[in-house]
C-alpha positions in Angstrom: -11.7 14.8 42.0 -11.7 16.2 38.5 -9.3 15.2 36.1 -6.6 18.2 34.9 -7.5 19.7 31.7 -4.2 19.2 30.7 -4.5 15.5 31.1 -7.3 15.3 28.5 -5.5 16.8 25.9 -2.8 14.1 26.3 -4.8 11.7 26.4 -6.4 12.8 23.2 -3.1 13.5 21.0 -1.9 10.1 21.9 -5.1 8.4 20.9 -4.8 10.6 17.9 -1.1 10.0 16.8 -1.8 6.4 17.5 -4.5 6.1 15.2 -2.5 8.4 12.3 0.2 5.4 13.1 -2.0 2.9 12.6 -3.3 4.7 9.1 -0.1 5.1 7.8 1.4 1.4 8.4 -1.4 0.1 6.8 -0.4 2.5 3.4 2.9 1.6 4.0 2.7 -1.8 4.5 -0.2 -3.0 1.4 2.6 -4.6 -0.4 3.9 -6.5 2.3 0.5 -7.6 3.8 -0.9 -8.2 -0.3 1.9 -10.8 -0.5 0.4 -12.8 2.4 -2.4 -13.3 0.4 -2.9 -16.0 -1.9 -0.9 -15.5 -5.0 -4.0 -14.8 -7.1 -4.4 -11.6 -5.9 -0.7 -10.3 -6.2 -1.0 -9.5 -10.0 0.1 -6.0 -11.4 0.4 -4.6 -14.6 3.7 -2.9 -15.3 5.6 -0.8 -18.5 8.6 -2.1 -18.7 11.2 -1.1 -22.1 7.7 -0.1 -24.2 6.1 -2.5 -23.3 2.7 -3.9 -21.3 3.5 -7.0 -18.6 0.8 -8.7 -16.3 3.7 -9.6 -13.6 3.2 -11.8 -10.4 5.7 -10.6 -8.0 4.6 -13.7 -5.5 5.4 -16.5 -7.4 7.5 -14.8 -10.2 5.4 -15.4 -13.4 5.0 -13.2 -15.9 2.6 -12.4 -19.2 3.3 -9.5 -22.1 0.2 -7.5 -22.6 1.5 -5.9 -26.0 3.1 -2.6 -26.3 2.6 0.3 -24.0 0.7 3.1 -25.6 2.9 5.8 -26.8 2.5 9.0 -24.7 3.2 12.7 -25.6 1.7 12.0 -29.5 
């Protein structure tokens, strides 16, 4: 017995959407799963009031950089 054509096309937009869901929690989710890393790894560079910070959100540490480079000049 031959399987419906209609059947296959199910069965391939489900794989599909479940491998677009899969795609998309990992983009969502690379904060969440760089935080279960070790704490060396969480560092991030952010402007914050002018000016240039190496910030650890995992631990909470923090290091100024200097000032942010003026943009718009």
């Amino acid at each position: 017995m031959k399987p419906s054509p209609q059947g296959h096309w199910r069965r391939s937009a489900i794989a599909i959407a479940l491998f677009a869901a899969l795609i998309a929690s990992g983009f969502l989710a690379r904060d969440v799963l760089k935080r279960l890393g070790p704490p060396e790894r969480c560092w991030e560079i952010k402007e914050m009031e002018g000016r240039l910070y190496k910030v650890n959100p995992c631990t909470g540490q923090f290091l100024l950089l200097g000032d942010a480079p003026e943009h718009g000049r």
